[in-house]
N, C-alpha and C positions, 0 to 999 in steps of 0.2 A: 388257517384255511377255512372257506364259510363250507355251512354242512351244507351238505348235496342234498336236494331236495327226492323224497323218491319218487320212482314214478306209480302210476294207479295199476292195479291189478284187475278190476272188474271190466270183463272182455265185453260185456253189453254195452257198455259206455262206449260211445265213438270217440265224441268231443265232450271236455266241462270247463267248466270256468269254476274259479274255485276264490274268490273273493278279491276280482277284479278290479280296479283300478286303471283308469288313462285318464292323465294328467297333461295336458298342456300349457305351458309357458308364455304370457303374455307379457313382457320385461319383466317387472319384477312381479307380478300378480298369476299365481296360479290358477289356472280352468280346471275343474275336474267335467269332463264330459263323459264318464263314467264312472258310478259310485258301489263296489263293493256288489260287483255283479255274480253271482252264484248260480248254475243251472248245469244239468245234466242233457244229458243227448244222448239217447238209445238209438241201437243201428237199427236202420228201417223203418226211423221213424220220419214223420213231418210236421213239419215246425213252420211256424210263423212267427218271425218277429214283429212286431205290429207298434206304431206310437205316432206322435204328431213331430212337424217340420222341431227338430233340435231336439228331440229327444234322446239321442246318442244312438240312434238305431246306424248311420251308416259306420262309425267308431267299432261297434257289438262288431259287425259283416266282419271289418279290417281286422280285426283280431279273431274272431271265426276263427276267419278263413287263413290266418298265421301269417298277413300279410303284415303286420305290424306284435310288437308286443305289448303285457301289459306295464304300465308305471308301479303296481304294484299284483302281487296277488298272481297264480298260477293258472297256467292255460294248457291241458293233455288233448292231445291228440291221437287216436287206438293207444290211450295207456302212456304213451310218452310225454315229460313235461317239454312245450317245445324250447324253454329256456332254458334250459341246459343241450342242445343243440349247435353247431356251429349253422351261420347262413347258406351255405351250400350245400351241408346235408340237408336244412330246413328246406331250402329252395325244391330240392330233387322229393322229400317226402311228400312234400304238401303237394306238386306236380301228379303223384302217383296218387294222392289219397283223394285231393277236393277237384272237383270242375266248377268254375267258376262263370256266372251267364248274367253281364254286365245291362243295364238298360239303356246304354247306348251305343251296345255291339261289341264296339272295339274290333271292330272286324278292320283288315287291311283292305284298304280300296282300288288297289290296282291290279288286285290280284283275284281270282275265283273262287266261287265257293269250294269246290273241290280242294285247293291251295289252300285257302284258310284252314281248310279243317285238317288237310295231308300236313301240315307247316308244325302243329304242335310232337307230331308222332315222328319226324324229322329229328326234332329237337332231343327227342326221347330216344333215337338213334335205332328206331324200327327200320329193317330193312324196306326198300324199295318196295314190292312187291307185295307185302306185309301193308305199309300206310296206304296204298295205292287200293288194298280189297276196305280195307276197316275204312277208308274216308268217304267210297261208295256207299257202304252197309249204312254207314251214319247219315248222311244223307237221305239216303233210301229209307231210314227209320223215322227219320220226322216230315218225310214228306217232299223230297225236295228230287229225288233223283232224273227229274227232266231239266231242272234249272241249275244241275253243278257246276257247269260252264259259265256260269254269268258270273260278271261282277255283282258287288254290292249294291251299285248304281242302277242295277239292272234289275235290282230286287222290291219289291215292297218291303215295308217295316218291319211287317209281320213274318216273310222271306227270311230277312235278315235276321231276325231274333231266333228262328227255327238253324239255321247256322251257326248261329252262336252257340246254342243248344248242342248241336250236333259234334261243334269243338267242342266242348266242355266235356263231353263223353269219349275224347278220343284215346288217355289213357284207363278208359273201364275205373274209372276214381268212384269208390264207395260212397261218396257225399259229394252232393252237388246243391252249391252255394248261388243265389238267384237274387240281385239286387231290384229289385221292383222289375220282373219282369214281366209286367204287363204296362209299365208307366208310359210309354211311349205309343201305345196302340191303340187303339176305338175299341170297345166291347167286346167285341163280336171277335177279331183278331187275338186280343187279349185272352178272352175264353180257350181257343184254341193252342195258343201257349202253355195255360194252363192247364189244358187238358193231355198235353205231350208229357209237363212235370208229373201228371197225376199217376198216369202211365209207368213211367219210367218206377214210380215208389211204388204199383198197384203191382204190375207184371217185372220188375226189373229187378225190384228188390234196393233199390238205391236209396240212401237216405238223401230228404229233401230238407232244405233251410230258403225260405223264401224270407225277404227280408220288406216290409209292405208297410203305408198308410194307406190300402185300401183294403176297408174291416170286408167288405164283399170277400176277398179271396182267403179268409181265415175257414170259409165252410171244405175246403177242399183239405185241411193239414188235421194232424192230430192233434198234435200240442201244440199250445197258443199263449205264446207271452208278450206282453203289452209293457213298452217303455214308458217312462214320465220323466224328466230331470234326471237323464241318466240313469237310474233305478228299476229293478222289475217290480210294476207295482202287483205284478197278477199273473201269475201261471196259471192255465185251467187245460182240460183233454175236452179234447169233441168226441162224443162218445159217436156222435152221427154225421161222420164224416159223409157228405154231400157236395159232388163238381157241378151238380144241376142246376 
């Protein structure tokens, strides 16, 4: 019987990775698109993944965030290793623990903003009543509470990204995981995005993971680690964290 891996004790730790590995198969020639990745993640903290096109930064996000695991090497999430998990428990944890805020929505488009965001607390089998106040508030939180009736089509960009936002918080999940989300917007949109993420970790108390090649939005996170070939070549803190 293999030994059972244990799980971490140290309750600061949200997430770590613990000498990662993701390994893809191309016939007979293996890719490692992650090499022996090691990093902590304290709650309430914010992060920036930060590296250039292939440096395994979108790989890092999928594992994060437990949507894949690693080829080698151990992945906790609050203290739990998530491979010793079954998928269904993993499904249902990672629901309650991560919000996830895609950079190109993922939002359903025939349905409202309100739906979108009412649709995941649904799933979570909140009463009526219950998803119907919290899909308002969330809304109402990033800004949106005259436009919850529209569709997506009926949104700007920067609409929809604040929706997305507002789903990703509709189970109150402790880490909210953010794939470039400002990649799809002008500046100025952009900014305001991030200045909702900044929010949510300044007054919310949430841990944030923005995962970015753009070095501009590293002044907003605390901790900042920088991909190369798969590898973290540099973890550093911003001791002057700046959204200005």
């Amino acid at each position: 019987m293999p030994k059972k891996i244990p799980e971490q004790k140290n309750k600061d730790i949200i997430l770590s990775l613990d000498n990662v590995w993701k390994i893809y198969r191309m016939g007979d020639v293996e890719v490692p698109a992650l090499k022996g990745i090691s990093m902590n993640i304290k709650k309430g903290d914010f992060v920036a993944i930060t590296g250039a096109s292939g440096s395994g930064k979108s790989t890092m996000m999928n594992l994060m965030g437990c949507l894949d695991v690693p080829s080698k090497g151990q992945i906790y999430l609050k203290s739990k290793n998530i491979s010793n998990m079954k998928e269904s428990d993993l499904a249902t944890f990672r629901g309650k623990t991560i919000g996830f805020i895609f950079q190109q929505y993922n939002l359903i488009p025939s349905i409202s903003a309100f739906e979108n965001v009412k649709l995941p607390l649904e799933f979570m089998e909140y009463d009526d009543q219950t998803a119907i106040d919290r899909a308002k508030y969330l809304l109402d939180l990033v800004g949106l509470k005259e436009r919850m009736h529209h569709t997506p089509a009926q949104l700007s960009g920067g609409q929809q990204q604040r929706v997305s936002i507002a789903r990703s918080l509709a189970s109150d999940p402790e880490i909210i995981l953010a794939d470039e989300p400002s990649g799809a917007l002008d500046s100025i949109t952009g900014k305001k995005i991030m200045d909702i993420l900044y929010r949510l970790w300044k007054d919310e108390g949430k841990t944030i993971i923005i995962i970015t090649h753009e070095l501009s939005l590293t002044r907003y996170a605390q901790t900042i680690a920088e991909l190369k070939d798969g590898q973290i070549i540099n973890i550093r803190q911003n001791k002057k964290v700046n959204k200005k």
